[in-house]
C-alpha positions as CSV (number, residue, x, y, z in Angstrom):
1,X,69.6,-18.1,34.2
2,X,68.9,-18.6,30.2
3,X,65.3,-20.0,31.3
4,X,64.5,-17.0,33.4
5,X,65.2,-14.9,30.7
6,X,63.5,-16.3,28.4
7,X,60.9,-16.7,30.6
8,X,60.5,-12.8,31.4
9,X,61.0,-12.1,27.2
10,X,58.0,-14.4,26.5
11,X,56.1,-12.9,28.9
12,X,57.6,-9.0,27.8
13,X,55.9,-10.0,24.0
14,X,52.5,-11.8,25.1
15,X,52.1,-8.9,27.8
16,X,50.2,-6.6,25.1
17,X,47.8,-8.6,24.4
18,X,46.4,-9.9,27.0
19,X,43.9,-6.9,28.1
20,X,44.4,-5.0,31.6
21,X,40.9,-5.6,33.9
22,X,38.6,-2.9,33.7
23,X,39.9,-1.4,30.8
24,X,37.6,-2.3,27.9
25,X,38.9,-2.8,24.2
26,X,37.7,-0.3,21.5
27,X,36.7,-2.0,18.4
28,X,35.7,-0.3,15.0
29,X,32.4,-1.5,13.9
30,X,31.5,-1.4,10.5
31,X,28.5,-3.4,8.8
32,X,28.0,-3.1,5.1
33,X,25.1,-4.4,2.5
34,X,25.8,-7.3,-0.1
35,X,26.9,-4.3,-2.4
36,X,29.5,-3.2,-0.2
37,X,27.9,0.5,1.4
38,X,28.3,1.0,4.6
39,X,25.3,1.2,6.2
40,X,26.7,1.4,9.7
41,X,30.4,2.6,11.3
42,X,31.4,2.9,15.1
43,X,33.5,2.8,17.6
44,X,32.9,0.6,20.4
45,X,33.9,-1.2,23.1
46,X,34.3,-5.1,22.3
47,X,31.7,-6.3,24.7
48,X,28.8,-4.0,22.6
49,X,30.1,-5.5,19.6
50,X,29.7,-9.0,20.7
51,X,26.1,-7.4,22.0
52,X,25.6,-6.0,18.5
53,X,27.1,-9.1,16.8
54,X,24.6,-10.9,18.7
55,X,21.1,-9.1,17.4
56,X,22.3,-9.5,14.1
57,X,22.7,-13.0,14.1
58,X,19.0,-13.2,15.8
59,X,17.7,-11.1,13.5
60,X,16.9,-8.0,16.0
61,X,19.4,-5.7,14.0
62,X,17.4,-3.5,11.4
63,X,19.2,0.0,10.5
64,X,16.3,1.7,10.4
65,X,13.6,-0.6,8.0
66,X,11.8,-2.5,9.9
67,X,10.2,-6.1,7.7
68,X,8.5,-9.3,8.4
69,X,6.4,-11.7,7.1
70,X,2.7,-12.8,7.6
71,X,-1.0,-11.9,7.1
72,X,-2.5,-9.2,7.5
73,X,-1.6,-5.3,8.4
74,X,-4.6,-2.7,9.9
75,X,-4.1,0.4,8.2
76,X,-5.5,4.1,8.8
77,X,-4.4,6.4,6.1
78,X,-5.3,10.1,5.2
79,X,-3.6,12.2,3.1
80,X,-3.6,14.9,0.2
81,X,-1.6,14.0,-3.0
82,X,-2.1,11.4,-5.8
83,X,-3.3,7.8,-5.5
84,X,-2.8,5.3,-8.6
85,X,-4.7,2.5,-9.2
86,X,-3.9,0.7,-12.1
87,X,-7.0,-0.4,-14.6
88,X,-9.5,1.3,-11.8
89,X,-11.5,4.9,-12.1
90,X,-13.6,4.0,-9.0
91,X,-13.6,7.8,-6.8
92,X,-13.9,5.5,-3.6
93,X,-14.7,2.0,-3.1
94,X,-15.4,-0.5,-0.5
95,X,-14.4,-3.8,-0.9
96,X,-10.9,-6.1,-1.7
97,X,-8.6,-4.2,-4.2
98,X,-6.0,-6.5,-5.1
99,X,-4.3,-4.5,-7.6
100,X,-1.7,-2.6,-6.0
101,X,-2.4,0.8,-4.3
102,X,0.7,3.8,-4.7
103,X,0.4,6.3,-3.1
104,X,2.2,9.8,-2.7
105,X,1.3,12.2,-0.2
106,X,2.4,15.7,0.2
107,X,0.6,16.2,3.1
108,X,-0.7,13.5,5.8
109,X,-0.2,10.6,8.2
110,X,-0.2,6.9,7.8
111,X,-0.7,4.7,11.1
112,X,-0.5,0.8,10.8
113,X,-0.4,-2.4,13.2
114,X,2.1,-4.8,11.3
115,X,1.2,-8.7,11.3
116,X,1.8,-9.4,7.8
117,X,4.4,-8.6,4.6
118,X,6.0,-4.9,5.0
119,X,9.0,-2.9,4.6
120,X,8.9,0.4,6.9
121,X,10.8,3.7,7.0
122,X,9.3,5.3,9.0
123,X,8.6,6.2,13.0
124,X,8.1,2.7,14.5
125,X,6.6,1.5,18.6
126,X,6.6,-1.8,18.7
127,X,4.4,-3.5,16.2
128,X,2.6,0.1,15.1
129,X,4.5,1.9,12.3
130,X,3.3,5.9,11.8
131,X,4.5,8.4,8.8
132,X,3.6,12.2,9.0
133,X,3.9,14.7,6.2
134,X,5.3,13.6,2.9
135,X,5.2,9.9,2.6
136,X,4.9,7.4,-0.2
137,X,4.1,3.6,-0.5
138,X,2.5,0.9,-1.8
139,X,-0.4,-1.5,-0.4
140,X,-1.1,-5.0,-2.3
141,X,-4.4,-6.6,-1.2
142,X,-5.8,-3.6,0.7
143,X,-9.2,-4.4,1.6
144,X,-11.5,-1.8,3.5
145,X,-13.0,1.7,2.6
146,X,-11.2,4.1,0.2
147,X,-12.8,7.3,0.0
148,X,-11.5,10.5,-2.7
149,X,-12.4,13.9,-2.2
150,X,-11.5,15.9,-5.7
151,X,-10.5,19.1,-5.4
152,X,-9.7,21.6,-8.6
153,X,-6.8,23.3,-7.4
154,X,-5.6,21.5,-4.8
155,X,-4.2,18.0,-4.3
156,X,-7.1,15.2,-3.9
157,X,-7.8,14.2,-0.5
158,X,-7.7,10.3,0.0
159,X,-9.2,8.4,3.3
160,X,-7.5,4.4,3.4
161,X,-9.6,2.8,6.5
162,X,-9.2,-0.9,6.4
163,X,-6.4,-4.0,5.9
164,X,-3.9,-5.3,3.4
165,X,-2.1,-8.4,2.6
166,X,1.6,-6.4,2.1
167,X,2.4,-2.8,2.9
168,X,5.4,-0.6,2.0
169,X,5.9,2.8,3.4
170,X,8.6,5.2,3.3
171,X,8.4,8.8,5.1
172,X,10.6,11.5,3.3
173,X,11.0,13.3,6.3
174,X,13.8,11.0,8.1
């Protein structure tokens, strides 16, 4: 008799947490940088966070920037706001510019294939990454056509057709 009831008391305590069948555990998710900000928290069931646990670990999880490492981006760029070069007065050039390349448009759109060194925030499909209307980045290495069209009372017009070695883009809309 002492056995049985121990029995059903053991089995009265472990009872909770074994989970029912078909009933899915809900799990608060939160994932923070080394600095401790949350960059994302949800609630899910356990099975996406094992899912989500998962990416992570293959590297597949991004929160929104998008990098990699390699050669080469193709870049088409056009936009109206200002373009710094540092030590260079060239209007437009065609050739490899290995200083870097800021840029910060008020207006425009930004359309690269990625293959080599980039951080992107911005729209992404794949391996393409696209900014329209205000954006600003930086190119190291661009190589290709750069054409500027001055204008007195409006922002410069600036045409980037070519490559780079590294690319970083962020769109101010999102």
């Amino acid at each position: 008799m002492k056995a049985i009831f121990v029995a059903i008391v053991t089995l009265l305590l472990l009872l909770p947490a074994v989970p029912i069948r078909g009933q899915d555990e809900k799990v608060e998710v939160e994932i923070t940088d080394f600095m401790g900000n949350v960059l994302l928290k949800k609630e899910m069931s356990a099975r996406q966070a094992e899912k989500l646990e998962k990416e992570i670990l293959n590297g597949k999880f991004s929160c929104g920037i998008k990098f990699d490492f390699g050669f080469n981006n193709y870049i088409i760029s056009y936009g109206k706001g200002k373009v710094y070069i540092p030590l260079s007065k060239e209007r437009s050039f065609m050739r490899l510019m290995l200083r870097p390349i800021i840029f910060n448009y008020e207006k425009g759109f930004t359309i690269t294939k990625f293959g080599a060194n980039y951080a992107w925030k911005g729209a992404k499909i794949g391996d393409y990454g696209t900014m329209l209307g205000r954006q600003s980045g930086v190119m190291l290495g661009f190589y290709g056509i750069h054409i500027r069209i001055r204008h007195a009372l409006r922002p410069d017009t600036h045409i980037f057709v070519g490559g780079s070695m590294a690319i970083i883009g962020w769109n101010k809309l999102l």
